[in-house]
MIRO-956812 format. One record per atom (N, C-alpha, C, O): atom name; x, y, z. Coordinates in steps of 0.001 Angstrom, whole numbers, plus 524288, in hexadecimal, padded with zeros to 5 digits. Layout:
REM residues N
  atome      u      v      w
     CA      X      Y      Z
...
REM end
This chain:
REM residues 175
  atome      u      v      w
      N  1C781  9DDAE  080B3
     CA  1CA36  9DC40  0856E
      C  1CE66  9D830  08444
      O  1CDE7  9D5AB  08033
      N  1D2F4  9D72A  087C0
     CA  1D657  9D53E  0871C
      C  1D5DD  9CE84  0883A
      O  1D2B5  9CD24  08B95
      N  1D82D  9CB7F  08626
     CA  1D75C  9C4D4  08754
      C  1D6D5  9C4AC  08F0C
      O  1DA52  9C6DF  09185
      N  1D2CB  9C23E  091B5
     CA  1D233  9C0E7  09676
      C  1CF13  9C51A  099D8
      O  1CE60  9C4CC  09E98
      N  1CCE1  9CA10  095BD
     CA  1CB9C  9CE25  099AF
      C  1C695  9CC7D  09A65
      O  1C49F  9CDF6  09E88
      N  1C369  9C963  09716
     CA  1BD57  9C8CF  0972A
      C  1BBC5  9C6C6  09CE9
      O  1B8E7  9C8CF  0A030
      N  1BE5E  9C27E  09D03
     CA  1BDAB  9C093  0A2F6
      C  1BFE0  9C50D  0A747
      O  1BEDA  9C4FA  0ABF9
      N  1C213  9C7B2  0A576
     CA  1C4F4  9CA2C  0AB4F
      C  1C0B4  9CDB8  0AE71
      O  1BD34  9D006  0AC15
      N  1C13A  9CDED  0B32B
     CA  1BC77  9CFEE  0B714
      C  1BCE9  9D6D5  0B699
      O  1C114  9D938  0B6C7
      N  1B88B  9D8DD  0B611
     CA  1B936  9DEEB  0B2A0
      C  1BD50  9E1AE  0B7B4
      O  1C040  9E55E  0B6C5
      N  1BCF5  9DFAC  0BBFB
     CA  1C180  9E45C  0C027
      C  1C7A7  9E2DD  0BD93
      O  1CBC9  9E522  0BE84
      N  1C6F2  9DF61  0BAE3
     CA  1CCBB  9DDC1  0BA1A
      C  1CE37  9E19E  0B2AF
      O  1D216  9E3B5  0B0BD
      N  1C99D  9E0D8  0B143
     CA  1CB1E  9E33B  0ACC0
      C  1CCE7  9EB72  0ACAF
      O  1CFE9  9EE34  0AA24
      N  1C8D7  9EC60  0B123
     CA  1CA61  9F198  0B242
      C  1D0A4  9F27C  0B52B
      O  1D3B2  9F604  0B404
      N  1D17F  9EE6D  0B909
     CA  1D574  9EE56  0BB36
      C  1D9F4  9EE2E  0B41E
      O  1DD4E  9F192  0B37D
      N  1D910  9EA1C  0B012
     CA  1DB94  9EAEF  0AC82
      C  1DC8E  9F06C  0A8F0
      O  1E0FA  9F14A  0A744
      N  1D9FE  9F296  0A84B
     CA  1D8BB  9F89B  0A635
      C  1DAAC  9FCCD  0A8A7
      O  1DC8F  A00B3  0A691
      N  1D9FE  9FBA0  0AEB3
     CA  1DCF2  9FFAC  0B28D
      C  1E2E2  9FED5  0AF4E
      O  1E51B  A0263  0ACF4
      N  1E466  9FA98  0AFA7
     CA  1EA5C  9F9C5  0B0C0
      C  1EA86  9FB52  0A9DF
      O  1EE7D  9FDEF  0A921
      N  1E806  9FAA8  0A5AE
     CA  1E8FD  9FC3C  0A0E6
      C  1E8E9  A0186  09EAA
      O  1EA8F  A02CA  09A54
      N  1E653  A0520  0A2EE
     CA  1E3D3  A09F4  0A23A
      C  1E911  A0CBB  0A5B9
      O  1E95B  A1187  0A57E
      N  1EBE6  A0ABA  0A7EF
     CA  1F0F0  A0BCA  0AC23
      C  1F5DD  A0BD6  0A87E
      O  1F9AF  A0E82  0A9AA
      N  1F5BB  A08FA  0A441
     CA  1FA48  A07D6  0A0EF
      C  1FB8A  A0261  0A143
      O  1FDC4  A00C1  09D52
      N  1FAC5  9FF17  0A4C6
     CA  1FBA3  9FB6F  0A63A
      C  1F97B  9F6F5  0A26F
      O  1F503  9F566  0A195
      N  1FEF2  9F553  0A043
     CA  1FBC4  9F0CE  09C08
      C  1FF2A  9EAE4  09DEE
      O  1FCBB  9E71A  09C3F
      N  2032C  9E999  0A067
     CA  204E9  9E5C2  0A0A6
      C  20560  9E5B4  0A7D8
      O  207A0  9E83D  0AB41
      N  201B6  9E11E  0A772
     CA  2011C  9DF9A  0AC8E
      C  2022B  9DA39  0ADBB
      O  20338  9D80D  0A992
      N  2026C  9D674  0B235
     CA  200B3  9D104  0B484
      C  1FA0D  9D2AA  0B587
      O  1F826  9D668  0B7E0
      N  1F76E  9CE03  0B299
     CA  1F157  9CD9E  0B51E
      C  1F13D  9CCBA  0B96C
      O  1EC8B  9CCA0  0BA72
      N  1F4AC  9CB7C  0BF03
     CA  1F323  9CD80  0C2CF
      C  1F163  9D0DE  0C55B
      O  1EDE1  9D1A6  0C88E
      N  1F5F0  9D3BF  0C274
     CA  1F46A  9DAE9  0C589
      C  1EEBF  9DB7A  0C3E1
      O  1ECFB  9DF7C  0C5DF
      N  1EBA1  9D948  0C154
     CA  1E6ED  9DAAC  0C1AE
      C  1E35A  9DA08  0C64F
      O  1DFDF  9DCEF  0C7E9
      N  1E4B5  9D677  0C7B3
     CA  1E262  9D3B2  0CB75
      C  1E535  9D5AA  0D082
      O  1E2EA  9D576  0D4BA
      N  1EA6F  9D7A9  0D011
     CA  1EA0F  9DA1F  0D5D2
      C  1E757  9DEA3  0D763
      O  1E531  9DF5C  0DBA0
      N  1E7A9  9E23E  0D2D5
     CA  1E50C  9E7DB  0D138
      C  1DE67  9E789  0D3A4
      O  1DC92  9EA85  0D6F0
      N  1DB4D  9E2AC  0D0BE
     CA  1D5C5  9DFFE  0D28F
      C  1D5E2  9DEB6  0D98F
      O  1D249  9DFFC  0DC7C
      N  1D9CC  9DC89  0DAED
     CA  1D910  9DBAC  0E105
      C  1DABD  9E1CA  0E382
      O  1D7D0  9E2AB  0E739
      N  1DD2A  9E4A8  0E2F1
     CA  1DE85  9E9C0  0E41E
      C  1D997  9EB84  0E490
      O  1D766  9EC8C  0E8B7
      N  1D782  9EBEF  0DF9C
     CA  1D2B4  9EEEC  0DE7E
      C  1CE08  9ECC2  0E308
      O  1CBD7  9EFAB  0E62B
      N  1CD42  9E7CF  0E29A
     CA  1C9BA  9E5CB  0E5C6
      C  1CACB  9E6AB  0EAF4
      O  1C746  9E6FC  0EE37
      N  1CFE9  9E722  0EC1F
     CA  1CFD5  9E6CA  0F215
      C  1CE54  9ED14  0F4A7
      O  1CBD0  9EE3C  0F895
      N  1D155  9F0E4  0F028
     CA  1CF66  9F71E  0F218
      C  1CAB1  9F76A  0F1B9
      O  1C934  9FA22  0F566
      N  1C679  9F5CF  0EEAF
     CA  1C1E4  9F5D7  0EF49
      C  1BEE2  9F44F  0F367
      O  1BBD7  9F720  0F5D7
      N  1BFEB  9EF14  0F444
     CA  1BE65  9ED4D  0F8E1
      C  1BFFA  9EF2E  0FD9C
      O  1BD74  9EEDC  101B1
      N  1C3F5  9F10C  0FD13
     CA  1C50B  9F62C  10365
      C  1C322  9FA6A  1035A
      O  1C32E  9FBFE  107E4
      N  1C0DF  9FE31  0FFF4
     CA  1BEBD  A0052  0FDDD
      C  1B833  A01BC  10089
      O  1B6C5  A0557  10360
      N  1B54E  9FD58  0FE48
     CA  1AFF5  9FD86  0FE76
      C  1B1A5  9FA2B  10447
      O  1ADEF  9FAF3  1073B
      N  1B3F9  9F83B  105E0
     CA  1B1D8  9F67C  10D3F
      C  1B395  9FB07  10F3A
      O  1B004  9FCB5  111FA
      N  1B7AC  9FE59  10F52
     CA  1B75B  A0346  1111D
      C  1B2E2  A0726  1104C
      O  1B275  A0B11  1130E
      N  1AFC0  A060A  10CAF
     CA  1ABF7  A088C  10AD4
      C  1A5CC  A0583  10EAF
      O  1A1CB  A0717  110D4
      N  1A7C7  A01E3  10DEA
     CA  1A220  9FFBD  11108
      C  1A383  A024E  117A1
      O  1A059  A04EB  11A23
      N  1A8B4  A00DB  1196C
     CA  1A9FA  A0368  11F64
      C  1A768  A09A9  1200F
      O  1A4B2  A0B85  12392
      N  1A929  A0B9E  11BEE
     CA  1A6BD  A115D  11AF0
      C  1A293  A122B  11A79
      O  1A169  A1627  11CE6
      N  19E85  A0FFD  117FF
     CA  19904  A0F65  1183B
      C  195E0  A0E5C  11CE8
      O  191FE  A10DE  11E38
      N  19945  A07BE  120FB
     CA  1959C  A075F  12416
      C  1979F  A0DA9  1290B
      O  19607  A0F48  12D48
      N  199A3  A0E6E  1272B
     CA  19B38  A122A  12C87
      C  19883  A1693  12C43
      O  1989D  A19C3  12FDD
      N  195B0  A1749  127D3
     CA  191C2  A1AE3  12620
      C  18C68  A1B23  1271A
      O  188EB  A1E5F  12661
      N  18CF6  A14B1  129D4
     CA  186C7  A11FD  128AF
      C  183A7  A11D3  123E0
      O  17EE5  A11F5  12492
      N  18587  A1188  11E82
     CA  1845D  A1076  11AE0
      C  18472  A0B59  11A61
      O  18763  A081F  11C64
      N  18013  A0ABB  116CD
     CA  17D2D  A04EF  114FA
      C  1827F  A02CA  11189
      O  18538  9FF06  112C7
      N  1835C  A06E3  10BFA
     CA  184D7  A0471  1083F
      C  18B88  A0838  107DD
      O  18C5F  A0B74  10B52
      N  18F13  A077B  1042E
     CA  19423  A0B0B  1033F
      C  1912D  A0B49  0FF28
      O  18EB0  A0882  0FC1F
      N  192B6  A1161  10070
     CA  19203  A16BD  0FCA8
      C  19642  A188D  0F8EE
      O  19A3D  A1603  0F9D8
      N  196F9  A1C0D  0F4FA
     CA  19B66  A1ED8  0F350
      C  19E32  A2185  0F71E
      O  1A2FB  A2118  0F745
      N  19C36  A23C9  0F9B5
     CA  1A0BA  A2642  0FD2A
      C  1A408  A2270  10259
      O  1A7CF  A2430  104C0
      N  1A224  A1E1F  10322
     CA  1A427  A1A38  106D2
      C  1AA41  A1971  102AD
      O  1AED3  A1AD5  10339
      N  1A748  A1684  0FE91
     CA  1AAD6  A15B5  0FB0E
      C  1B13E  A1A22  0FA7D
      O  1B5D8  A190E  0FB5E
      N  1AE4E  A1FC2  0F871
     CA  1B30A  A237A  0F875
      C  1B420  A2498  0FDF7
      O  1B7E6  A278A  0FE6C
      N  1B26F  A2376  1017D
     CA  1B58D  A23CA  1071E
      C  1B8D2  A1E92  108C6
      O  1BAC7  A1F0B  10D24
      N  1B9D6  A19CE  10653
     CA  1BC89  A1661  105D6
      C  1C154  A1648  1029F
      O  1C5A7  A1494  103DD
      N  1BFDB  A1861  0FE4D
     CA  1C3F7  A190C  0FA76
      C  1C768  A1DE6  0FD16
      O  1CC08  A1CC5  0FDC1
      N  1C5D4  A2336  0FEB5
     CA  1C9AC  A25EE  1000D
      C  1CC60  A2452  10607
      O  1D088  A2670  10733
      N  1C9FB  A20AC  10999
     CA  1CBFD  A1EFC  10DA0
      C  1D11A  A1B33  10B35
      O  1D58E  A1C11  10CCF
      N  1D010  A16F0  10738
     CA  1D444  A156C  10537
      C  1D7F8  A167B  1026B
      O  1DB57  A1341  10142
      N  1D7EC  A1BDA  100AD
     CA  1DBB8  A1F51  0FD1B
      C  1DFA0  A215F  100FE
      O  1E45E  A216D  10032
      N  1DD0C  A233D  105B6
     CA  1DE94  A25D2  10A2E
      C  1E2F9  A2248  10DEB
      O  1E6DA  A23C2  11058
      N  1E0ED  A1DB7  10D59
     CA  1E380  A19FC  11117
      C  1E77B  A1798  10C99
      O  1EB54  A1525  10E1F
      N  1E6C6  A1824  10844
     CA  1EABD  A1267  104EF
      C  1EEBA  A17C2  103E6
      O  1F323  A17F4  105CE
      N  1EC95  A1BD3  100C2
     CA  1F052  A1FB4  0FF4A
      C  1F173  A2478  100AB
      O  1EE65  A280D  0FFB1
      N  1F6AB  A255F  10384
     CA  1F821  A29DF  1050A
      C  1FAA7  A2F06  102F1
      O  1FE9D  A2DEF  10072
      N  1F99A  A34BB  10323
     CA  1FBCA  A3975  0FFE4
      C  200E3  A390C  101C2
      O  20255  A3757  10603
      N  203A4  A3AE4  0FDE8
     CA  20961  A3BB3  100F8
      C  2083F  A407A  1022E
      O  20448  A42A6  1008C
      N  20CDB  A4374  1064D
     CA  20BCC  A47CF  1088E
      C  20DDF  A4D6E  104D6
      O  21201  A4E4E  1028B
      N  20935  A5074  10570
     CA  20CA1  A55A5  10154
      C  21169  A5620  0FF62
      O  21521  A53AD  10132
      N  211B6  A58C2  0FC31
     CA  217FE  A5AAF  0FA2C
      C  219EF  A5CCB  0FE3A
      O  21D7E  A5AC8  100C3
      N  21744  A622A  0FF8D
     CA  218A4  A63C6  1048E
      C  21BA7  A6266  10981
      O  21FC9  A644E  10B0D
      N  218C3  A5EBF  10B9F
     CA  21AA6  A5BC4  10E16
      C  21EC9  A58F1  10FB9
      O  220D1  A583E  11407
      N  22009  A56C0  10972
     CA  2248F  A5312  1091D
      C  22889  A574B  10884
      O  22C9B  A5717  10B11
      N  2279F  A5AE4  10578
     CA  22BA8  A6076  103C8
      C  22DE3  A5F89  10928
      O  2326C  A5DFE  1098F
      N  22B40  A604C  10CE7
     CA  22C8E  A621D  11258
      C  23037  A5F5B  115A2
      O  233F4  A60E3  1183D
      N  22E34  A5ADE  114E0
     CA  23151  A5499  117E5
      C  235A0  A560A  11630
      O  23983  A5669  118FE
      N  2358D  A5706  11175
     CA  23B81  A5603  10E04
      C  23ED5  A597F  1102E
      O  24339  A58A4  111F3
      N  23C05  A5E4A  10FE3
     CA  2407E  A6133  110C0
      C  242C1  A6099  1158D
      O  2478D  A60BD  115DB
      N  23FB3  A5FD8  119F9
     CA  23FB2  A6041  11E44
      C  24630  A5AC8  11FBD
      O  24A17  A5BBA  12263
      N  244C3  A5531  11C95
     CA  2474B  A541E  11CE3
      C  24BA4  A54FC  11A5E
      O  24F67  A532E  11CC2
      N  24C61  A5666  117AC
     CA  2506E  A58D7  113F1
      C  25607  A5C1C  1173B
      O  25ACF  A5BF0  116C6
      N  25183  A5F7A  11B34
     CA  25530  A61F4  11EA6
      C  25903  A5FB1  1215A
      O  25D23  A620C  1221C
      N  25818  A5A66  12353
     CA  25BF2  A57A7  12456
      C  260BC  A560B  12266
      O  25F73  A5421  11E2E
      N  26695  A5578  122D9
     CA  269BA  A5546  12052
      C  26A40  A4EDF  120BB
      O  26A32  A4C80  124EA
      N  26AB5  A4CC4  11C3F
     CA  26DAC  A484F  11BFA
      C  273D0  A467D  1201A
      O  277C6  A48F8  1213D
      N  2723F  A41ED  12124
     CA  2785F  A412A  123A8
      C  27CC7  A426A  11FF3
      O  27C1B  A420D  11B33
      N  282AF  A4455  122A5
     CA  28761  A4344  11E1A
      C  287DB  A3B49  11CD0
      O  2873E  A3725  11F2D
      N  288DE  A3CAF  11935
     CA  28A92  A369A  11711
      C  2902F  A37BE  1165B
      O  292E6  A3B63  114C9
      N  290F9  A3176  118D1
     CA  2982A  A30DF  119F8
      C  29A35  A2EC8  114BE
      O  299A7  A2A70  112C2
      N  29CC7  A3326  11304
     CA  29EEA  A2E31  10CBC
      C  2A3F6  A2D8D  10E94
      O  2A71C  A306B  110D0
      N  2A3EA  A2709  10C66
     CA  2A847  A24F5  10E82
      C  2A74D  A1EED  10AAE
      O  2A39C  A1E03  107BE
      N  2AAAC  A1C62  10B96
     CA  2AB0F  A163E  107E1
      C  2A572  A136B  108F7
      O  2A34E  A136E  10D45
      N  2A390  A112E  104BA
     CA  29F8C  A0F2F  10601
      C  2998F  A0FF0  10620
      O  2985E  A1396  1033B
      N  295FE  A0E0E  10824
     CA  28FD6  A1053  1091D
      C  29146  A1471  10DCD
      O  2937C  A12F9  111CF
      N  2906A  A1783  10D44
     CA  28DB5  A1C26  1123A
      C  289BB  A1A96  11479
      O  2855B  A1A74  1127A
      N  28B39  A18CF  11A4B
     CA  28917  A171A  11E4F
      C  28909  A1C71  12082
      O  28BBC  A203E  11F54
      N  28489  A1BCC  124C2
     CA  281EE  A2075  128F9
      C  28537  A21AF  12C8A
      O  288F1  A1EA7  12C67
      N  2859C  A250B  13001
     CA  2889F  A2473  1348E
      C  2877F  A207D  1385C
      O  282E1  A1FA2  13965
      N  28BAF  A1D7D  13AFE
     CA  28A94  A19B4  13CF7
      C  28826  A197C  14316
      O  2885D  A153D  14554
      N  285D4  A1E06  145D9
     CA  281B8  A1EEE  148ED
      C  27D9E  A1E89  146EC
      O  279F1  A1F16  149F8
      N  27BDC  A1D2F  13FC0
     CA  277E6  A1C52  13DDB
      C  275B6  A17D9  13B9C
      O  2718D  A17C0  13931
      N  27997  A12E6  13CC1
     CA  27BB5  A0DB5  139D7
      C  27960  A0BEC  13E8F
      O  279CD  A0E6A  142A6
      N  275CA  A05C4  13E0D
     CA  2770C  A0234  13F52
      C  27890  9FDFC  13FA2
      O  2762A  9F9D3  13FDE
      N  27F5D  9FF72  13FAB
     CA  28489  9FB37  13F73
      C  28452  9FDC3  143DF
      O  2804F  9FB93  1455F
      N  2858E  A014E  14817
     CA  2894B  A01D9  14C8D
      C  2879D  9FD53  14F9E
      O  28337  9FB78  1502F
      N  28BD1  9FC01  15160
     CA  28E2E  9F65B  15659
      C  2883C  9F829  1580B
      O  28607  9FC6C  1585F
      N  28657  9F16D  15931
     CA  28162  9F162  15D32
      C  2832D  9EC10  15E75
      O  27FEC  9E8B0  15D62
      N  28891  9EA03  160F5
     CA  288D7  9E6F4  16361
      C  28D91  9E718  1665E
      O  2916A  9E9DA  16589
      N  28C82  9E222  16BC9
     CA  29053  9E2B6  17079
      C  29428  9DD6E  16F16
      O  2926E  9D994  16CC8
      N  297B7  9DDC3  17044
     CA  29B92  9D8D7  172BB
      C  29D4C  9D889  17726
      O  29DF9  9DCC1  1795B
      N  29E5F  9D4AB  1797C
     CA  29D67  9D1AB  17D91
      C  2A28E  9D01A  17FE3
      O  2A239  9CBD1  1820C
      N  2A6F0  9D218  1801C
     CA  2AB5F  9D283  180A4
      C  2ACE2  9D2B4  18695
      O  2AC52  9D677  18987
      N  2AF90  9CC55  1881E
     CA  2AF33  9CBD4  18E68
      C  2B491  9CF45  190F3
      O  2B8E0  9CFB6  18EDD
      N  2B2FE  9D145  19589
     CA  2B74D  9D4C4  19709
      C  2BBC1  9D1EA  19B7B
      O  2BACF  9D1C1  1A031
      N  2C13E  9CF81  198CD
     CA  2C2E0  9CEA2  19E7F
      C  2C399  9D0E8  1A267
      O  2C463  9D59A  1A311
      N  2C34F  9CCD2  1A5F8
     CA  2C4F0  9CE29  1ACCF
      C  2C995  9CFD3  1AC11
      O  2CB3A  9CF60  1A792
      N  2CD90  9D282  1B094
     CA  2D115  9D404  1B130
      C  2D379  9CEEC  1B4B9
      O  2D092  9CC5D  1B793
      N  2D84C  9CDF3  1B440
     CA  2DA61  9C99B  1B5E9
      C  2D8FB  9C982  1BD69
      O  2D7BA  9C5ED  1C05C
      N  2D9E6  9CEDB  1BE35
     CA  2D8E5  9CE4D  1C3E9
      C  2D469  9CCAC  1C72E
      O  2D451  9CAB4  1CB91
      N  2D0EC  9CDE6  1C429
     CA  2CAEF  9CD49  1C429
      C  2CA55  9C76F  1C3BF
      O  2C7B6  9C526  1C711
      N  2CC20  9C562  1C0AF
     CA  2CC5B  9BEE4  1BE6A
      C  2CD9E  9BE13  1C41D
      O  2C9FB  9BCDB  1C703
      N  2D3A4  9BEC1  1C691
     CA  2D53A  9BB34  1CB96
      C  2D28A  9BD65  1CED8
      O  2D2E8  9BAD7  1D2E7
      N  2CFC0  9C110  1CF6C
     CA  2CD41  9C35D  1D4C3
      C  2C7A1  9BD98  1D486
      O  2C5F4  9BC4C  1D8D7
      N  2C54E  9BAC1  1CFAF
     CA  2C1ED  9B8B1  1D00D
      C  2C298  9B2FE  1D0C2
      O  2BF75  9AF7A  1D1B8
      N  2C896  9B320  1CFDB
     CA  2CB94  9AD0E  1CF99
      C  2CB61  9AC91  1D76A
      O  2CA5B  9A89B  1D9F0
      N  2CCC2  9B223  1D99A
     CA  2CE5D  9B121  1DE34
      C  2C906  9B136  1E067
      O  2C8FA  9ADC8  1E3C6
      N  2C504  9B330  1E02E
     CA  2C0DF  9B257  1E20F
      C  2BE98  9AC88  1E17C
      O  2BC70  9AB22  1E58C
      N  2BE84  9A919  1DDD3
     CA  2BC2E  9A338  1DB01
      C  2BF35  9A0F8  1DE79
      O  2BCA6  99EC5  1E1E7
      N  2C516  9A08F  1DF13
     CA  2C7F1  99CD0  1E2B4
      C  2C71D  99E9F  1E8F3
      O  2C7BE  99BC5  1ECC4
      N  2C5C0  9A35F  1E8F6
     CA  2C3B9  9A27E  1EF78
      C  2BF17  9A1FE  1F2C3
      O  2BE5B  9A2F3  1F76B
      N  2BBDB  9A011  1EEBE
     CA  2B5B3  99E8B  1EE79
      C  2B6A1  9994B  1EFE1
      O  2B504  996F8  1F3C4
      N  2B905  997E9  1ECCB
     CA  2B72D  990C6  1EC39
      C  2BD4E  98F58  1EB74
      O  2BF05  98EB6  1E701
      N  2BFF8  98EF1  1EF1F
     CA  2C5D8  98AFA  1ED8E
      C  2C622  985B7  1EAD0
      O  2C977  98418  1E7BF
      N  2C15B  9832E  1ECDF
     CA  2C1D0  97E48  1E98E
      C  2C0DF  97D2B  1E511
      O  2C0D0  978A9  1E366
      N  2BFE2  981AC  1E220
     CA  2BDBA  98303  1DAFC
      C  2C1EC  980C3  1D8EC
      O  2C655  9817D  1DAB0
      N  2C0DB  97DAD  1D4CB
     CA  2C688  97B63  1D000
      C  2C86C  97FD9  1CD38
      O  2C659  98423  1CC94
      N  2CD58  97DD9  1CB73
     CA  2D004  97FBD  1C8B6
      C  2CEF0  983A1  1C366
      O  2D075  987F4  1C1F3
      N  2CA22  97DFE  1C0A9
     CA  2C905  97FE5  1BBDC
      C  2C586  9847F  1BC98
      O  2C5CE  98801  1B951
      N  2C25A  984EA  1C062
     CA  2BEB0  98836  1C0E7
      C  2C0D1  98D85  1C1AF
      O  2BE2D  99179  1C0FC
      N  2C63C  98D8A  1C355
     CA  2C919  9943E  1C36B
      C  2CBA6  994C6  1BFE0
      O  2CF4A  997DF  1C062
      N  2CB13  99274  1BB6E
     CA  2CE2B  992CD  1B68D
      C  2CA72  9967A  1B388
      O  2CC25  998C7  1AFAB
      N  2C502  99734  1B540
     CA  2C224  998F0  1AF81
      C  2C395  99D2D  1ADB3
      O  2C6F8  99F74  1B03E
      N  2C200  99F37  1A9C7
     CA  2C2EB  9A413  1A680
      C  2BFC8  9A904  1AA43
      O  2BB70  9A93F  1AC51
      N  2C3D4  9AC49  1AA03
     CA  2C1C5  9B23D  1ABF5
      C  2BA37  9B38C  1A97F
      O  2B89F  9B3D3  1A4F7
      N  2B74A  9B40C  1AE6B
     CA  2B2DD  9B581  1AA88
      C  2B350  9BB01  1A881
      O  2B582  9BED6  1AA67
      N  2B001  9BA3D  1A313
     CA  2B17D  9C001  1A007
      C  2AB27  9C204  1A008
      O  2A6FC  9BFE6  19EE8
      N  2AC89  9C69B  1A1AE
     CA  2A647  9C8C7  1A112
      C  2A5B5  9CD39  19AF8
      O  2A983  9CFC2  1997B
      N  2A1A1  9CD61  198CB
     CA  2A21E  9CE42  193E4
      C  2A05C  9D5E1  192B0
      O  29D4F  9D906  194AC
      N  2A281  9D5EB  19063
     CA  2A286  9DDBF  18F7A
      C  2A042  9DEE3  18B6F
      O  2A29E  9DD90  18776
      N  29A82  9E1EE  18A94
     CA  29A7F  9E3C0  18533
      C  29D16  9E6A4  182AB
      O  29F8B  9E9C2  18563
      N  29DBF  9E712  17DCC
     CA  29FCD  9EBC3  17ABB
      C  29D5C  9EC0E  17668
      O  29C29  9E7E8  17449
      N  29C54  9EFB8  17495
     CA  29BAD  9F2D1  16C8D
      C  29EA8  9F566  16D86
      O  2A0A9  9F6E6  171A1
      N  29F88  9F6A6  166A6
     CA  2A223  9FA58  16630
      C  2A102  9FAE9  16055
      O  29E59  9F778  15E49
      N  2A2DA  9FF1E  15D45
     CA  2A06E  A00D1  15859
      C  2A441  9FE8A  15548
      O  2A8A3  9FE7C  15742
      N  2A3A9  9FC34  14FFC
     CA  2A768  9F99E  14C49
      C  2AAE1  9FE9A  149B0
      O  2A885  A028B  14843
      N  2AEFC  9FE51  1494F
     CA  2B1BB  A01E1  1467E
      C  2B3D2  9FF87  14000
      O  2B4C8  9FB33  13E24
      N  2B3D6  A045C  13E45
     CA  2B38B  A0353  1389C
      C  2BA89  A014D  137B1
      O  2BE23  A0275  13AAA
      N  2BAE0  9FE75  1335A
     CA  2BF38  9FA98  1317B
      C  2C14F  9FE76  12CC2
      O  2BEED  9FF44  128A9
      N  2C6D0  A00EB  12E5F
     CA  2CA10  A025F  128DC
      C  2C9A4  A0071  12634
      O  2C8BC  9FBBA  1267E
      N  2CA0B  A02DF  1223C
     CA  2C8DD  9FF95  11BFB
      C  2CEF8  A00DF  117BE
      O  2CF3B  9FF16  11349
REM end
C-alpha cells in the first residue's frame, strides 16, 4: 500500500480503487471525500425509503426487496430515458417543415423584422398644444368681466397650455 493508506477508513480506500480501476490516477484528496459524502448520503436515502416501504407493508424488519424497490424508485425519479429515435425522427421532421424566416442581408448584424424587435417606440411625449389667439381673448374677455377690480399683473399671465400626447416610430438616419 501506498504512504498514508494504513490509517485510511476502508470506504475511502475502495472509493480509491474505484477511481484507479476508472483510469483515474491524478486527483485532489478531496474528491475523495466528496465521492464518500455522495455515497453516504444515497445510501441513507436509500434504506429510509426502504424502511417507508417496509412499514407500509407492516413488516417488522427491511427486507431485500424493500431495498430493490427503493433503488428502482430512485433510478426512476433521479434518471430519465430520452425519448425513442422514433420519436425525435418525428419532431424533427415535423419541425423541419417549417420554413425559416428570409434573412435581410444588408450592412451589418441581421436584425429580425422589426414587428419582432423590442426597440419599437414604447414611449409618449408630452407636447403642449397652443390656444388659438382668439380663444386666448375670448378668456381675457371673460376674467375682466367677472371681477373689474383684478390687477394688472394678474391679466398678464401666460396662455394656459394643455398638453397632447404623441409617439411616433424613430426613423432610420442616412448613412
Amino acid at each position: 500500500m501506498a504512504e498514508g493508506e494504513e490509517d485510511m477508513p476502508r470506504d475511502a480506500k475502495i472509493v480509491k480503487s474505484l477511481l484507479k480501476s476508472m483510469g483515474v490516477e491524478d486527483y485532489e484528496p478531496r474528491v475523495v471525500h466528496q465521492f464518500l459524502e455522495l455515497w453516504y448520503r444515497y445510501v441513507v436515502d436509500v434504506l429510509t425509503d426502504a424502511q417507508v416501504y417496509s412499514e407500509h407493508a407492516n413488516k417488522t424488519a427491511i427486507d431485500c426487496d424493500d431495498v430493490k424497490l427503493a433503488i428502482q424508485s430512485k433510478v426512476n425519479f433521479s434518471f430519465s430515458q430520452p425519448p425513442p429515435r422514433e420519436v425525435l425522427l418525428e419532431l424533427a421532421r415535423n419541425r423541419n417543415k417549417i420554413p425559416l424566416p428570409k434573412s435581410i442581408a444588408g450592412p451589418g448584424i441581421p436584425l429580425p423584422p422589426e414587428q419582432d424587435t423590442l426597440i419599437s417606440p414604447n414611449y409618449q411625449l408630452a407636447i403642449p398644444k397652443k390656444r388659438t389667439a382668439q380663444a386666448i381673448e375670448e378668456t381675457e374677455e371673460d376674467e375682466e368681466s367677472a371681477d373689474p377690480n383684478q390687477s394688472q399683473e394678474q391679466k398678464t399671465d401666460p396662455p394656459q397650455l394643455t398638453p397632447q400626447r404623441v409617439s411616433f416610430p424613430l426613423t432610420k438616419r442616412p448613412k
